[in-house]
PAZAMI-7613 format. One record per residue (C-alpha): residue number from 0; chain; x, y, z. Coordinates in nm, 4 decimals, m for minus. Each point is the difference from the previous one (the first is absolute). Example, Ala and Ser with C-alpha at 12.3 -4.5 7.8 and 13.67 -1.06 7.14 Angstrom:
REM residues 2
(atom 0,'A',(1.2300,m0.4500,0.7800))
(atom 1,'A',(0.1370,0.3440,m0.0660))
***
This chain:
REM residues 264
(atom 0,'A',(m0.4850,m1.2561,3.2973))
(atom 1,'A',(m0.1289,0.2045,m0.2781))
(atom 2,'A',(m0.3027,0.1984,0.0214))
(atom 3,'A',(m0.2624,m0.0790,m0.2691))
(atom 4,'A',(m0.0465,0.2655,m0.2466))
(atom 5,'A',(0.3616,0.1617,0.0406))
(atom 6,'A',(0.2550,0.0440,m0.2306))
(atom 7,'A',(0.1778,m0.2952,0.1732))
(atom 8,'A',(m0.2341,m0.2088,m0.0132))
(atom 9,'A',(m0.0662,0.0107,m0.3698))
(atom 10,'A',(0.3997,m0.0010,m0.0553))
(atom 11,'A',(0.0140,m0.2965,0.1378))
(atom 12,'A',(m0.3268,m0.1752,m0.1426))
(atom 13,'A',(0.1602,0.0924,m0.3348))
(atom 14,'A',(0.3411,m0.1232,0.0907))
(atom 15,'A',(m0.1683,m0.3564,0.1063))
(atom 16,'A',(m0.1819,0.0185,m0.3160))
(atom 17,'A',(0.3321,0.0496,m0.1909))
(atom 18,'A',(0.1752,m0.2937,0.1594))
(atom 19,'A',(m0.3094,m0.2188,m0.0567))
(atom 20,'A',(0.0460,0.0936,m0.3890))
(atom 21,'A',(0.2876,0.0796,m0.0710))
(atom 22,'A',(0.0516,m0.2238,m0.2894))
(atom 23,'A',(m0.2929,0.1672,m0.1290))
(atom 24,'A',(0.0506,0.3374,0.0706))
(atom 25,'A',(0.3870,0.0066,m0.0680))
(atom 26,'A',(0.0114,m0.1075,m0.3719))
(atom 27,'A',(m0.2549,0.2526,m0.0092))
(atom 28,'A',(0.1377,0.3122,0.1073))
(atom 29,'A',(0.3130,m0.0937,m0.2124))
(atom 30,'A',(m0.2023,0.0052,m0.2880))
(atom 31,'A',(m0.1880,0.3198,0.0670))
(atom 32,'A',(0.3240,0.2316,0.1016))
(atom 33,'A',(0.1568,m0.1220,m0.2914))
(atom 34,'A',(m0.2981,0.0521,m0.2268))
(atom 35,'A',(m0.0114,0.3516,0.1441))
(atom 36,'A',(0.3604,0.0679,m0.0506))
(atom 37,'A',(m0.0022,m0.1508,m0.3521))
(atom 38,'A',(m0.2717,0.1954,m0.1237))
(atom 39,'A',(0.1065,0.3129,0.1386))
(atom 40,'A',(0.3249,0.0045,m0.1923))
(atom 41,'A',(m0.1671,m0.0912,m0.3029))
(atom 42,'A',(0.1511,0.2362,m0.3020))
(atom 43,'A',(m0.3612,0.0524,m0.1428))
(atom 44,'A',(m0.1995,0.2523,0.2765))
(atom 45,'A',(m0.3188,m0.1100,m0.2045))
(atom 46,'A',(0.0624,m0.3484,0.0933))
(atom 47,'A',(0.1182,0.0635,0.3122))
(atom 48,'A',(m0.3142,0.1585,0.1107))
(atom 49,'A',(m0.2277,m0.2593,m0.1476))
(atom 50,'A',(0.1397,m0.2532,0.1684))
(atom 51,'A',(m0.0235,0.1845,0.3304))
(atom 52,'A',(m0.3619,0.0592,m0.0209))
(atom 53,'A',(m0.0450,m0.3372,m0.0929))
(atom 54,'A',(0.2150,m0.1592,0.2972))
(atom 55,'A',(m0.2325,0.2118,0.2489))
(atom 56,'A',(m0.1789,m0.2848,0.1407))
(atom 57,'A',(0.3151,m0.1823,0.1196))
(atom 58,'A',(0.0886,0.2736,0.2443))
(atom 59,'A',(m0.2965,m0.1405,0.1598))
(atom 60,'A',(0.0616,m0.3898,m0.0748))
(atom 61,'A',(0.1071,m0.0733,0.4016))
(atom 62,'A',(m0.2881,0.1391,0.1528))
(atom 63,'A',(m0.2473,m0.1846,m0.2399))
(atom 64,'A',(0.2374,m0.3315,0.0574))
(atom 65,'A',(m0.0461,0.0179,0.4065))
(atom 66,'A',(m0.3910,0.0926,m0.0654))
(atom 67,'A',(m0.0110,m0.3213,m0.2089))
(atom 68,'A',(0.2084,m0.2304,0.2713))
(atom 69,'A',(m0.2168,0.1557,0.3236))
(atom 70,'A',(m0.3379,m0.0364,m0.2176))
(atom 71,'A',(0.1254,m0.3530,m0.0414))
(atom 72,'A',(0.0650,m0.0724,0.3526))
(atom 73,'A',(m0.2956,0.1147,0.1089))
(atom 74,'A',(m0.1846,m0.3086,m0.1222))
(atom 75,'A',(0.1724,m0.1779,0.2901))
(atom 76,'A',(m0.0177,m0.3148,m0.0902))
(atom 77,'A',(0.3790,m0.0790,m0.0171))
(atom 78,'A',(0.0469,m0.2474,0.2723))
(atom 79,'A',(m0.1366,m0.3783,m0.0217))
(atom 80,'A',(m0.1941,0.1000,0.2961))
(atom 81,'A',(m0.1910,0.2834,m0.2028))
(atom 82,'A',(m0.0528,m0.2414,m0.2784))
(atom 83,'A',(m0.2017,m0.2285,0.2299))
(atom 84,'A',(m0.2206,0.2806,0.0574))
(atom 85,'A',(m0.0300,0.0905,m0.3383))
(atom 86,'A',(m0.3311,m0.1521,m0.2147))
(atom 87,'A',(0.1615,m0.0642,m0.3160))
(atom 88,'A',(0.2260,m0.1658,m0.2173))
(atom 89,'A',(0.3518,0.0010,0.2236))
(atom 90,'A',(0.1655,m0.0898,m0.3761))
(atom 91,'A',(m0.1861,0.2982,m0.1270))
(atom 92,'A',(0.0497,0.2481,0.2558))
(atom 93,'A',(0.3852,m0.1141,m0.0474))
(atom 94,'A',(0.0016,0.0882,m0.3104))
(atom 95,'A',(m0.2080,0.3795,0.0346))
(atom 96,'A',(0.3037,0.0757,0.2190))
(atom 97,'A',(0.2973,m0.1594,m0.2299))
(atom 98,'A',(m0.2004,0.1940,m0.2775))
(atom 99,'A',(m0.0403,0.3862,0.1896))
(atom 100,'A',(0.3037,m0.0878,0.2377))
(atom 101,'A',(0.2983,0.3184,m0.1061))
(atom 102,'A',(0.2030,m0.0542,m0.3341))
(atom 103,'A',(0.2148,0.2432,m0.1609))
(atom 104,'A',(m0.2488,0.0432,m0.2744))
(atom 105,'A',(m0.2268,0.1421,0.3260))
(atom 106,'A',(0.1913,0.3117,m0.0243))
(atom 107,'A',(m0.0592,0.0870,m0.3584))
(atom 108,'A',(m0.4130,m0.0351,0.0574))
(atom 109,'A',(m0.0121,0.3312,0.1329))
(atom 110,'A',(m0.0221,0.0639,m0.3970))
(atom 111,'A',(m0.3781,m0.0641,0.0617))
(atom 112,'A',(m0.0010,0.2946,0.2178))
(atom 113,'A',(0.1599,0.2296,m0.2459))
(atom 114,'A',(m0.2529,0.2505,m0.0580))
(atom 115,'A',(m0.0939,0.1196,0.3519))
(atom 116,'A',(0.3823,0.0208,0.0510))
(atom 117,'A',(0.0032,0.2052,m0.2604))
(atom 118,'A',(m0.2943,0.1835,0.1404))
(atom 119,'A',(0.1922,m0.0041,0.3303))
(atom 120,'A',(0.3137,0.1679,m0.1553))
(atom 121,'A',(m0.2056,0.2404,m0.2172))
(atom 122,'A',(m0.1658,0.1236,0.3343))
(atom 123,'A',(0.3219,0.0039,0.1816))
(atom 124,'A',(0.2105,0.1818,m0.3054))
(atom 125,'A',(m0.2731,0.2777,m0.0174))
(atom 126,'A',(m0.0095,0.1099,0.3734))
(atom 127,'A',(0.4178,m0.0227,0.0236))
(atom 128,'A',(m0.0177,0.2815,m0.2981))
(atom 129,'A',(m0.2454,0.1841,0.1507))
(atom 130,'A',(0.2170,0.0606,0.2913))
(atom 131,'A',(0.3159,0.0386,m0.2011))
(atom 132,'A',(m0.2469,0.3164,m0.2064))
(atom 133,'A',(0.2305,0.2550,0.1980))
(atom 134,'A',(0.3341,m0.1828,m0.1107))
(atom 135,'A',(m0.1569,0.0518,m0.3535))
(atom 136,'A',(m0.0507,0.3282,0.0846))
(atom 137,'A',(0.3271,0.0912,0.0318))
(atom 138,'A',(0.1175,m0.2277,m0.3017))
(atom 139,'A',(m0.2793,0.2520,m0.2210))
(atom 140,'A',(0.1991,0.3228,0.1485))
(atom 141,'A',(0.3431,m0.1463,m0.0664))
(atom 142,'A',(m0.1067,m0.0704,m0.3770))
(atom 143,'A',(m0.1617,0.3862,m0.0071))
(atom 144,'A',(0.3217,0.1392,0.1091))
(atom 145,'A',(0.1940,m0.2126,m0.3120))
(atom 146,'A',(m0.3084,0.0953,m0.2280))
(atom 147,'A',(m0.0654,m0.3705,m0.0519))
(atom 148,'A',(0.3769,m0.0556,m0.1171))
(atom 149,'A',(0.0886,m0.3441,0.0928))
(atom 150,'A',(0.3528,0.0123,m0.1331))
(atom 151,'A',(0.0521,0.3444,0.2409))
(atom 152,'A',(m0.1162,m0.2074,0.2958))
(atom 153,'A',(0.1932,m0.3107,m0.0831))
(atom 154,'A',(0.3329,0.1900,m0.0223))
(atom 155,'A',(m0.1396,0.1939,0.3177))
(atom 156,'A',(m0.0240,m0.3082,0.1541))
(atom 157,'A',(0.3658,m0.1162,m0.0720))
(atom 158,'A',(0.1810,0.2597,0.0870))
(atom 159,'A',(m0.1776,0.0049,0.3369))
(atom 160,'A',(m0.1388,0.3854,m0.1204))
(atom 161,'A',(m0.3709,m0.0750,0.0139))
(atom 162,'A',(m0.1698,0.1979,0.2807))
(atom 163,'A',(m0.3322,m0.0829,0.2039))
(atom 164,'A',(m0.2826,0.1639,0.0056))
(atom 165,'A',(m0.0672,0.1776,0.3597))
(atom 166,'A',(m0.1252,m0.2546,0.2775))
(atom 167,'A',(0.0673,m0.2863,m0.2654))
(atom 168,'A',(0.1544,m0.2087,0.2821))
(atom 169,'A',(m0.3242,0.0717,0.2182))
(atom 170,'A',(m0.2477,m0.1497,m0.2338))
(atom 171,'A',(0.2380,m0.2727,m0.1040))
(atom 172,'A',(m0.0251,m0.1290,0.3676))
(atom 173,'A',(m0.3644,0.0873,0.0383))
(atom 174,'A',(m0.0302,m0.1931,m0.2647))
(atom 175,'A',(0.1918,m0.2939,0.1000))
(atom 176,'A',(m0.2060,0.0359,0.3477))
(atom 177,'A',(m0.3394,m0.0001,m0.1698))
(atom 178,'A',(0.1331,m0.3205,m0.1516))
(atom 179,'A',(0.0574,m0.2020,0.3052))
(atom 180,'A',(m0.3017,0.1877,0.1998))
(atom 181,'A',(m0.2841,m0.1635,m0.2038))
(atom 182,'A',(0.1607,m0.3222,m0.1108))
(atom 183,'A',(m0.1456,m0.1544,0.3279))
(atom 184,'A',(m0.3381,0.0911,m0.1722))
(atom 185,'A',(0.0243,m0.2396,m0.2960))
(atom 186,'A',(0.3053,m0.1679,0.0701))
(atom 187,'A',(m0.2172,m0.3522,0.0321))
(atom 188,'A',(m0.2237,0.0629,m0.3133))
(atom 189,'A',(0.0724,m0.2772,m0.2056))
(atom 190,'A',(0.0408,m0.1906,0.2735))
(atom 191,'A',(m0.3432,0.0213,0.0500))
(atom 192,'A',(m0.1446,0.0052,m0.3521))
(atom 193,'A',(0.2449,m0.3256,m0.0716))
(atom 194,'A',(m0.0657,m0.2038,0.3317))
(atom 195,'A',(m0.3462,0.0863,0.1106))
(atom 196,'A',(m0.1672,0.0889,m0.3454))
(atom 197,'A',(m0.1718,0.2857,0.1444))
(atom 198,'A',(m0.0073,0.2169,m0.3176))
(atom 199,'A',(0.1868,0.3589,m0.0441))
(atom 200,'A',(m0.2156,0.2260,0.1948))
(atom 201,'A',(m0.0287,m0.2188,0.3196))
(atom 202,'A',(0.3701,m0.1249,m0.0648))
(atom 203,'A',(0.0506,0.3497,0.0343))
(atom 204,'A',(m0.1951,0.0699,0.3090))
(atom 205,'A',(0.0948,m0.2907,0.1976))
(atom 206,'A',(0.3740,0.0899,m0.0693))
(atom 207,'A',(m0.0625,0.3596,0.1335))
(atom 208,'A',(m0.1767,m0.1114,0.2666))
(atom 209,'A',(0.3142,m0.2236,0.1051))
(atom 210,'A',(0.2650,0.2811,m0.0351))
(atom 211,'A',(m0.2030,0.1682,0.2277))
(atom 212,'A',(m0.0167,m0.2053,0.2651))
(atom 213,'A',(0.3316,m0.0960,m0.0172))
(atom 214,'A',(0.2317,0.3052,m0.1508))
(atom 215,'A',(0.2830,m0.0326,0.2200))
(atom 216,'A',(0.0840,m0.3253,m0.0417))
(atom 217,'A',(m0.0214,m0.0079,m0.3788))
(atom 218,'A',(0.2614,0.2835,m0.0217))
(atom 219,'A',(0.2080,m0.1936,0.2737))
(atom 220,'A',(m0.0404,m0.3106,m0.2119))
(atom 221,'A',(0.0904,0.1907,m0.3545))
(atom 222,'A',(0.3184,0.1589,0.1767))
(atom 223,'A',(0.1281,m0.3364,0.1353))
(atom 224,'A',(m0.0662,m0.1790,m0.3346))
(atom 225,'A',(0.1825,0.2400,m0.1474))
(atom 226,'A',(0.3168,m0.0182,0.1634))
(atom 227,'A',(m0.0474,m0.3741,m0.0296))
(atom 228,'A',(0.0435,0.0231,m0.3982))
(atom 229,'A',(0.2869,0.2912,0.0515))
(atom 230,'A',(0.2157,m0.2965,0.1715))
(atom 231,'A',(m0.1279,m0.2531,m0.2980))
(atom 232,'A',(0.1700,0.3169,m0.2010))
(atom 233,'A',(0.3200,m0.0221,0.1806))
(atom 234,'A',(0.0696,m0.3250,m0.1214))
(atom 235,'A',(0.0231,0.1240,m0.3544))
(atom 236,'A',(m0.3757,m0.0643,m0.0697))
(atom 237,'A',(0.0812,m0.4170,0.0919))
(atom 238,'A',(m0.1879,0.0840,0.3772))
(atom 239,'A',(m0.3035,0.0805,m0.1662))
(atom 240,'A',(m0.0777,m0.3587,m0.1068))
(atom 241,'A',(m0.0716,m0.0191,0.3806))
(atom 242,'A',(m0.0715,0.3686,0.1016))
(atom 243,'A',(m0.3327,0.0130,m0.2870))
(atom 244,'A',(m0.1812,m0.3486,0.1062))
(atom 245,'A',(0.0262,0.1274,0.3548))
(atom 246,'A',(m0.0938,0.3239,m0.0785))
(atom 247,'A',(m0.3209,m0.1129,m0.2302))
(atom 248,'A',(m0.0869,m0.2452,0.2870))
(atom 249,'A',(m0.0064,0.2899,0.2660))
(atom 250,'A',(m0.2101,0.1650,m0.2323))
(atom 251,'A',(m0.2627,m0.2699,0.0083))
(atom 252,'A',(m0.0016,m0.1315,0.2826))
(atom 253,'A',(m0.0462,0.3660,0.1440))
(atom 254,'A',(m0.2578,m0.0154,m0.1965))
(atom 255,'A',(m0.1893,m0.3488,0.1457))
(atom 256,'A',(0.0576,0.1390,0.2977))
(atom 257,'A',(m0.1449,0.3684,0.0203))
(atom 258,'A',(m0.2883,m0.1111,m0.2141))
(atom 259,'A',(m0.0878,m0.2693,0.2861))
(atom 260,'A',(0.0130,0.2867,0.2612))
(atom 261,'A',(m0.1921,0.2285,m0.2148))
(atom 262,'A',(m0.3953,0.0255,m0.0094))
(atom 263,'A',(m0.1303,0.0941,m0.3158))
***
């Protein structure tokens, strides 16, 4: 039996989930890995990175396509004995579910939620580079010691000649630890600001508030999801039409599930 609000139990709410739409979900990821690949071997970098910034929102097109189902379901009114209870229109209650029930096209509305996604990422991009400022640090001292001569560090670099500065491996994985120490701080941000509509500024609060309270089992989660899409890897990139749903619906349903516990 799994215990509620562990990694296993959210594994296995989002393989159940999977299973239960899997004709949704599938065709899906298919689509997005091979967007991904396509664009990133793109001859025209321009291009390329256009269309990277503007396929942002579908990294987050399964958790918004769960959200949609559960919000759904929670009308409860699914069975015919539900419907007896219900004072209206059976025919037009029918129809409200036929019409907000999950479609394929329910993964590509997350467009609507495009700019606090970008907000989201903004956020997210600015604190990783403030803890990578000592791996820039060391890039500025390698460019000082070339005087600023790309073509001397290029060549540097291929014949393997190009030395570090002193306790460049040190801040590298200070860096890197910095990284992963206050991703639990913000790490459900847009969750928050896309789900719960709480605005930037409480968004950001209520997400600090759950990495606080629950640390330890975010970095536990992040580890475990990502050895789950290094096995999707193994299989030639094919295991991650599998490996990202799951990983997404971890991610969210993590999410449902620490906010519940959580008192704001």
């Amino acid at each position: 039996m799994n215990q509620n609000g562990s990694f296993s139990d959210w594994y296995q709410k989002s393989i159940d989930f999977f299973k239960s739409f899997y004709e949704f979900i599938i065709p899906f990821a298919i689509f997005y890995v091979f967007l991904m690949v396509f664009i990133s071997y793109l001859p025209y970098k321009e291009v390329s990175l256009f269309l990277q910034i503007a396929t942002l929102p579908l990294a987050f097109s399964i958790a918004y396509f769960a959200n949609h189902y559960l919000n759904q379901r929670d009308i409860n009114i699914y069975s015919n004995y539900e419907f007896e209870r219900v004072d209206e229109n059976p025919d037009e209650i029918k129809a409200k579910i036929l019409d907000n029930s999950p479609k394929f096209t329910t993964f590509f509305l997350i467009y609507k939620k495009s700019l606090w996604i970008l907000v989201a990422k903004i956020f997210s991009y600015f604190v990783i580079l403030f803890c990578l400022m000592p791996v820039f640090k060391i890039f500025y001292q390698i460019l000082v010691s070339y005087n600023f001569d790309l073509d001397a560090i290029n060549l540097a670099i291929v014949n393997q000649t190009i030395e570090l500065p002193d306790m460049a491996v040190t801040s590298i994985f200070f860096a890197i630890f910095a990284i992963w120490l206050t991703l639990p701080f913000y790490f459900y941000f847009e969750y928050f600001l896309i789900f719960d509509n709480q605005g930037v500024l409480k968004s950001l609060k209520s997400s600090y508030q759950i990495g606080v309270k629950n640390y330890f089992k975010i970095i536990g989660m992040l580890f475990a999801t990502f050895l789950i899409l290094f096995v999707g890897l193994l299989t030639c990139g094919f295991g991650l039409i599998v490996a990202l749903p799951i990983v997404y619906l971890i991610y969210y349903f993590s999410f449902i599930d620490l906010k519940t516990k959580s008192i704001f």
